[in-house]
C-alpha positions as CSV (number, residue, x, y, z in Angstrom):
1,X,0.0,0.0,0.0
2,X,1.5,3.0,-1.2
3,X,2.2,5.8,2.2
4,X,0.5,8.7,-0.3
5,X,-2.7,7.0,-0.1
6,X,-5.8,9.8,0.5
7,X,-9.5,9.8,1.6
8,X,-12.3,9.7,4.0
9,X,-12.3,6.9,6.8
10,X,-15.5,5.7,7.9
11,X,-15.5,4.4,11.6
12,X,-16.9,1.3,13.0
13,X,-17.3,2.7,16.6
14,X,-18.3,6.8,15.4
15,X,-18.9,7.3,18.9
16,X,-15.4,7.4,20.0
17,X,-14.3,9.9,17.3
18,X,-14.3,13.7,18.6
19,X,-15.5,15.8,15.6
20,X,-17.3,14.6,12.6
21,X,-17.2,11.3,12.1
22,X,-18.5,11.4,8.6
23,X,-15.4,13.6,7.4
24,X,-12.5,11.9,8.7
25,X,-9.9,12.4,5.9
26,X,-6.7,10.4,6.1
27,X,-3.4,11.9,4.0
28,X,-1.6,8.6,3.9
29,X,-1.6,4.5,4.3
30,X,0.3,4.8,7.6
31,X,-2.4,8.0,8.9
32,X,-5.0,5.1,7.5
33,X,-3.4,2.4,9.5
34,X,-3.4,4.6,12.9
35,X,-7.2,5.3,12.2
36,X,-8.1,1.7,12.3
37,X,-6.2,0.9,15.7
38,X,-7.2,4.0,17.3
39,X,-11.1,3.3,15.9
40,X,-10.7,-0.2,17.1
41,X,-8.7,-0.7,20.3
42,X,-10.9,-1.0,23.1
43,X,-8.4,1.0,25.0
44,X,-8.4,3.9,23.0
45,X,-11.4,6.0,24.5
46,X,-11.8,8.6,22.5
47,X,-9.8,10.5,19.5
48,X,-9.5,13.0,16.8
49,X,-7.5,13.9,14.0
50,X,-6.2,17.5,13.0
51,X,-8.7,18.6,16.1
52,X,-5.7,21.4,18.0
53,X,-3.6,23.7,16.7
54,X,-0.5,24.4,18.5
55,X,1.3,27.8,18.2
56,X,4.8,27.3,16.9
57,X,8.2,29.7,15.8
58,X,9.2,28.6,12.3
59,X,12.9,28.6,12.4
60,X,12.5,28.1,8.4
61,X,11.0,30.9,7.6
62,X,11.2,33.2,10.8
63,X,7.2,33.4,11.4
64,X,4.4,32.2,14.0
65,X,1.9,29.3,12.5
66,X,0.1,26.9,13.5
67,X,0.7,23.2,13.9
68,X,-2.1,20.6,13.9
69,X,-0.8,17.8,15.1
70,X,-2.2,14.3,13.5
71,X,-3.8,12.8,15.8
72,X,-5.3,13.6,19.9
73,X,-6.2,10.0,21.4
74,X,-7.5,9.5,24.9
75,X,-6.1,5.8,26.3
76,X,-6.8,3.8,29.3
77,X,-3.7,2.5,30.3
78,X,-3.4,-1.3,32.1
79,X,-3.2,0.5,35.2
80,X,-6.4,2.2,34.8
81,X,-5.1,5.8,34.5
82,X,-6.0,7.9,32.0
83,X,-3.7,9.5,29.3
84,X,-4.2,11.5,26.3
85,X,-1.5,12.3,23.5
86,X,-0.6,14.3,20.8
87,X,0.6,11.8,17.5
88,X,2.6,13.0,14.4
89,X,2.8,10.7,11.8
90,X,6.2,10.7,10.1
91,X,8.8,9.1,7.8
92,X,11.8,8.3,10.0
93,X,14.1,10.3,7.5
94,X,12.2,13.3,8.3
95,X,12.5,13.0,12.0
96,X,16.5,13.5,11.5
97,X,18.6,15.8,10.8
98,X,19.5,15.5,7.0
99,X,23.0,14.4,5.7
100,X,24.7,16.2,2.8
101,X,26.2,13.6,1.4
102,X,26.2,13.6,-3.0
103,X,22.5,15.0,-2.7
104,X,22.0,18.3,-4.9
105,X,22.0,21.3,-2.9
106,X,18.4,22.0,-3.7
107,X,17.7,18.9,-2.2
108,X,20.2,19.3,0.8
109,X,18.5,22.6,1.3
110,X,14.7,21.7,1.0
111,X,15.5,18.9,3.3
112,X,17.0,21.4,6.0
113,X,14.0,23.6,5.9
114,X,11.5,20.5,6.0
115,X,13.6,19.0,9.2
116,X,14.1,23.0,11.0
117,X,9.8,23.1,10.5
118,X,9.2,20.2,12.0
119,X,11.4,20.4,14.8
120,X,9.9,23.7,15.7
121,X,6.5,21.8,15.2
122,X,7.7,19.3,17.5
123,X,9.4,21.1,20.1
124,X,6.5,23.5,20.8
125,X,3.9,20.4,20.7
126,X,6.0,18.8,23.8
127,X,5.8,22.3,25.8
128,X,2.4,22.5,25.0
129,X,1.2,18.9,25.9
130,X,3.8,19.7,29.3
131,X,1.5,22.5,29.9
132,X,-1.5,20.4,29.4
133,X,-0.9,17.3,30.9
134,X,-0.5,15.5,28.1
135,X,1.9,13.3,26.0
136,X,3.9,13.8,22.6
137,X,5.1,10.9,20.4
138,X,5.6,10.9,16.7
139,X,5.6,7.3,15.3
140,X,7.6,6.4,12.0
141,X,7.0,3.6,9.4
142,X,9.0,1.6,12.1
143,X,6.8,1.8,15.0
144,X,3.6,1.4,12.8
145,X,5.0,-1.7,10.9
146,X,5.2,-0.7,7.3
């Protein structure tokens, strides 16, 4: 299954999704595949995709946005507690600093600004979920098994 995959998932347990669950819209295979655990998993108790914007610096290009994180799930944990996260879904290669090595420089480059967004994404979604009780994670190909 190609990772560019698009479209709208349809829930089997609508209940547990926090928004509209008739206009779920998934941006790749691996966004698809978290959907159907999330939508599934009996410990999952609610959850939402592209629900909170987080306020962010981009070091890229110098200028406040904001960053919607991919997912906001709500777990029961074996021990009973409560915990909710934050989710990015990412390729590994993009959770790394890039490597020059025989690339073009346009390439080099556009790698650099992709990596310097998304760790300004990523740093201000860990001080906001520290704020607000919550957890950050960002799972790559690896941890979702593709």
């Amino acid at each position: 299954m190609s990772r560019f995959q698009q479209g709208l998932f349809r829930p089997h347990n609508p209940s547990k999704y926090v928004g509209d669950p008739t206009n779920i819209v998934y941006r790749s295979s691996w966004e698809l595949k978290f959907m159907r655990w999330a939508d599934s998993n009996p410990a999952v108790i609610s959850w939402a995709s592209e629900e909170i914007a987080v306020p962010y610096h981009d070091r890229a290009s110098n200028k406040l946005r904001r960053y919607f994180p991919d997912f906001l799930i709500k777990i029961k944990t074996k021990d009973g507690k409560v915990e909710t996260w934050l989710v990015e879904i990412k390729p590994s290669k993009e959770t790394m600093p890039p490597v020059r090595g025989s690339k073009k420089e346009r390439t080099y480059i556009k790698e650099v600004k992709t990596f310097a967004t998304n760790y300004s994404k990523w740093e201000s979604a860990k001080r906001f979920c520290d704020k607000n009780n919550m957890k950050f994670k960002i799972l790559t190909e690896k941890e979702l098994g593709v």
